[in-house]
C-alpha positions as CSV (number, residue, x, y, z in Angstrom):
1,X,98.9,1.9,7.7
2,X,96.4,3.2,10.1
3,X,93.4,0.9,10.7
4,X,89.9,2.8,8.9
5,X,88.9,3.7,12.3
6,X,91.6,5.3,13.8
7,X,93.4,8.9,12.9
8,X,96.4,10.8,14.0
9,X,96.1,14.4,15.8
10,X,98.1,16.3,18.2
11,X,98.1,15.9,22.2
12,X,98.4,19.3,23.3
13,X,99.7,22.8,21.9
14,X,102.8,23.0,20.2
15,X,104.9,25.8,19.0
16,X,108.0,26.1,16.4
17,X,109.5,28.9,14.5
18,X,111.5,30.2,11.8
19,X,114.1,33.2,10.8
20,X,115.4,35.0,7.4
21,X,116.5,38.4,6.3
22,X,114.8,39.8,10.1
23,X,111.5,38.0,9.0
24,X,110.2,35.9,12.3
25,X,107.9,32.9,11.2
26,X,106.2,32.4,14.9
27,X,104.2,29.1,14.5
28,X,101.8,27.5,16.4
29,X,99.4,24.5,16.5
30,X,96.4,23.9,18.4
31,X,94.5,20.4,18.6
32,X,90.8,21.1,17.3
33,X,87.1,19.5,17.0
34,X,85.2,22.5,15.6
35,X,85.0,25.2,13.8
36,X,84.2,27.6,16.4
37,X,87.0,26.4,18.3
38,X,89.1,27.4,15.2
39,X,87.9,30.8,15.2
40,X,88.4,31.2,18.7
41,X,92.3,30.2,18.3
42,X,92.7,32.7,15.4
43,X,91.3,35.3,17.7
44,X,93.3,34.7,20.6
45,X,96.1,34.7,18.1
46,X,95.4,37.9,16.7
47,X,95.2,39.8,19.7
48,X,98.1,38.0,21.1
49,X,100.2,39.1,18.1
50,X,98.1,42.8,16.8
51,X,101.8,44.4,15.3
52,X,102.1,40.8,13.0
53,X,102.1,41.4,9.4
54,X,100.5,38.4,8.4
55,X,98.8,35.2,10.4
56,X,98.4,32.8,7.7
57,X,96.6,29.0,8.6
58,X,95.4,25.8,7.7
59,X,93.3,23.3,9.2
60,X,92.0,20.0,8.8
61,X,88.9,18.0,11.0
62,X,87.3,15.0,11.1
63,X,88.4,11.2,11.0
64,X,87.2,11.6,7.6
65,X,89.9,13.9,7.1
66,X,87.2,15.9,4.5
67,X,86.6,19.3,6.2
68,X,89.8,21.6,5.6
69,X,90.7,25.3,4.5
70,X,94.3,27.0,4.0
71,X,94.5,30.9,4.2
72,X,97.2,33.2,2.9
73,X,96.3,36.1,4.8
74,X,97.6,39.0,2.5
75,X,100.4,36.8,1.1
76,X,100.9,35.6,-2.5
77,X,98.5,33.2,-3.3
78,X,99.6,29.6,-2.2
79,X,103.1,30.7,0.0
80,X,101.5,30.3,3.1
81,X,98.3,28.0,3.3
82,X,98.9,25.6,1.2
83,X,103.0,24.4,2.9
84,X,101.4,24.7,6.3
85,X,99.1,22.7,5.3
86,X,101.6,20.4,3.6
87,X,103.1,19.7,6.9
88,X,99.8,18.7,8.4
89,X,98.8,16.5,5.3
90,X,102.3,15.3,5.6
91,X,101.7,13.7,8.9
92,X,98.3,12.4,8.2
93,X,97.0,14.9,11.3
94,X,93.7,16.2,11.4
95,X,91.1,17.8,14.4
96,X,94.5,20.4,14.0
97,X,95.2,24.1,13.7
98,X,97.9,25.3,12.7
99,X,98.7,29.4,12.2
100,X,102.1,31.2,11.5
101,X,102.5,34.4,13.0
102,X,104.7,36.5,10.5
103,X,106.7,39.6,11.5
104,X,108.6,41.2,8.9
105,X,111.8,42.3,8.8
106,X,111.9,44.6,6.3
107,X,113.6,42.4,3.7
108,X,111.2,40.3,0.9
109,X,111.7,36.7,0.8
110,X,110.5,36.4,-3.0
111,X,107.9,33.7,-3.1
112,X,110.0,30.4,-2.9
113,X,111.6,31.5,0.1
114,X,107.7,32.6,1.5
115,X,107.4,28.7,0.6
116,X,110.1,27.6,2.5
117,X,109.6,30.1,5.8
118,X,105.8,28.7,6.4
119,X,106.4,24.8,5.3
120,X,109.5,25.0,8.0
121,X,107.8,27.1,10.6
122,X,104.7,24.5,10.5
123,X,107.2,21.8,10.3
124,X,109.2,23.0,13.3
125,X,105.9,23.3,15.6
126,X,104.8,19.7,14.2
127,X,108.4,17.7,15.6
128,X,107.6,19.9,18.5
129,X,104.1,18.4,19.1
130,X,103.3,14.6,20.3
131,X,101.1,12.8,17.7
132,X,99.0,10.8,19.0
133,X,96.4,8.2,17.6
134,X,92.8,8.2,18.1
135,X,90.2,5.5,17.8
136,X,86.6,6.4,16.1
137,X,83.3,5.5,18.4
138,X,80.0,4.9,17.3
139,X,77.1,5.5,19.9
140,X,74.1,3.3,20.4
141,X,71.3,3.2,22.8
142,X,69.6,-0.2,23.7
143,X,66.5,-0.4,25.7
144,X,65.6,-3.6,27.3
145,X,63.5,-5.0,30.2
146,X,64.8,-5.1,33.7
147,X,64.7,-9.0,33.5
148,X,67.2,-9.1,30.4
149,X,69.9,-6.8,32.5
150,X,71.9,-10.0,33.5
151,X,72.7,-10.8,29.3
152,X,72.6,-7.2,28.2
153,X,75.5,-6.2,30.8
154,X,77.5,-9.5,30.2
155,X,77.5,-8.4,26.2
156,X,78.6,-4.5,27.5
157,X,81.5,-6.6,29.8
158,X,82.5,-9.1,27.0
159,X,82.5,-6.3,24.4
160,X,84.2,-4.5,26.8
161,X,81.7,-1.5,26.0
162,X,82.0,2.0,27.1
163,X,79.2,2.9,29.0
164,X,77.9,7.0,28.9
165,X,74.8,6.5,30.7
166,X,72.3,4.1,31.7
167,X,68.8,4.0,33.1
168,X,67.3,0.9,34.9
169,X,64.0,1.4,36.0
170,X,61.2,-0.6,35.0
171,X,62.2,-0.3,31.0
172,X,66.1,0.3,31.2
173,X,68.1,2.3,28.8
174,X,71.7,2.2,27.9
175,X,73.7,4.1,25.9
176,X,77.1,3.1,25.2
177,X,79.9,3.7,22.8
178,X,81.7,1.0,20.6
179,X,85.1,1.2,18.3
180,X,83.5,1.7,15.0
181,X,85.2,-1.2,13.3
182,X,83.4,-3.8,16.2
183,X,79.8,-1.4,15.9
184,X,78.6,-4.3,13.4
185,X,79.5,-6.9,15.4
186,X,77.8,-5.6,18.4
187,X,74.8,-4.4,17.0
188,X,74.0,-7.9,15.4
189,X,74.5,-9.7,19.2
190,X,72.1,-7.2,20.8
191,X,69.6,-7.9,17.6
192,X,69.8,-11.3,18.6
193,X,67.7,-10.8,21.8
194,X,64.5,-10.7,22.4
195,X,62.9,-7.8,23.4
196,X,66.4,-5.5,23.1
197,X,65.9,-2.4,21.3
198,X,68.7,-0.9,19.4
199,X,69.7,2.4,17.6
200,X,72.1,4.8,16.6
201,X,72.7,7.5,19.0
């Protein structure tokens, strides 16, 4: 069981494919934080492979897991989207892409063996992929005076903190970033001080 601040995604590009009756199912999947990096992938993709039939996809972002879309792309309804995205919910992944290419052979597969070709495909580019685990951050900015640097850095050392950028001039400023399930515990030590200013980021 995964801790409530951690999630599973990919490392790096992965590919996998799958053949029946001449069909090629040419899978690939992509680690992603945005939307426009999405549509960037499926463009790439498109021009890459312009004499596919079909590039059908499913995605998933977030630590949330709550943003997510499946698209057939001209096949029956719920052949293609939905299994590649079966494979992706199968693994607990998100922040992924992942698109199968489809070239036809001439020959139709009938809609369980549409099923089968994209949930395989996906699954074959998946086992090919390392899954990694990511920790959630929460950012916070403190601002202090310079005679308080001594207690505000021994909290960012004993926290062991992850400092993005600081400012020490006559009012210092810090911003730093924090696992999300010690954010509460760190926010209430910095409260604690006199004189220390503290917010989300």
């Amino acid at each position: 069981m995964l801790a409530d601040d951690t999630y599973l995604t990919i490392l790096s590009p992965s590919e996998g494919i799958y053949k029946d009756k001449g069909s090629k199912f040419m899978a690939y999947a992509f680690p992603v934080s945005s939307e426009d990096e999405i549509k960037k992938q499926l463009s790439d993709l498109r021009k890459e492979h312009h004499s596919a039939r079909h590039h059908c996809y499913a995605y998933r972002l977030g630590a949330d897991k709550l943003i997510y879309r499946t698209n057939d792309d001209g096949e029956p309804s719920g052949t293609a989207g939905k299994p590649i995205f079966g494979q992706i919910q199968s693994k607990e992944l998100t922040d992924i892409l992942m698109v199968v290419v489809r070239y036809f052979g001439g020959t139709l597969l009938g809609v369980s063996g549409l099923i089968t070709a994209y949930k395989q495909a996906a699954a074959d580019a998946i086992a090919n992929a390392t899954i990694v685990e990511k920790i959630v951050k929460q950012q916070f900015e403190i601002k202090f005076d310079y005679l308080q640097m001594n207690d505000v850095m021994k909290i960012i050392k004993d926290e062991v903190l992850e400092i993005q950028s600081q400012n020490f001039e006559l009012d210092c400023s810090l911003v730093f970033a924090v696992r999300k399930n010690k954010s509460l515990k760190v926010q209430e030590l910095f409260n604690k001080m006199s004189n220390v200013g503290i917010e989300k980021y």
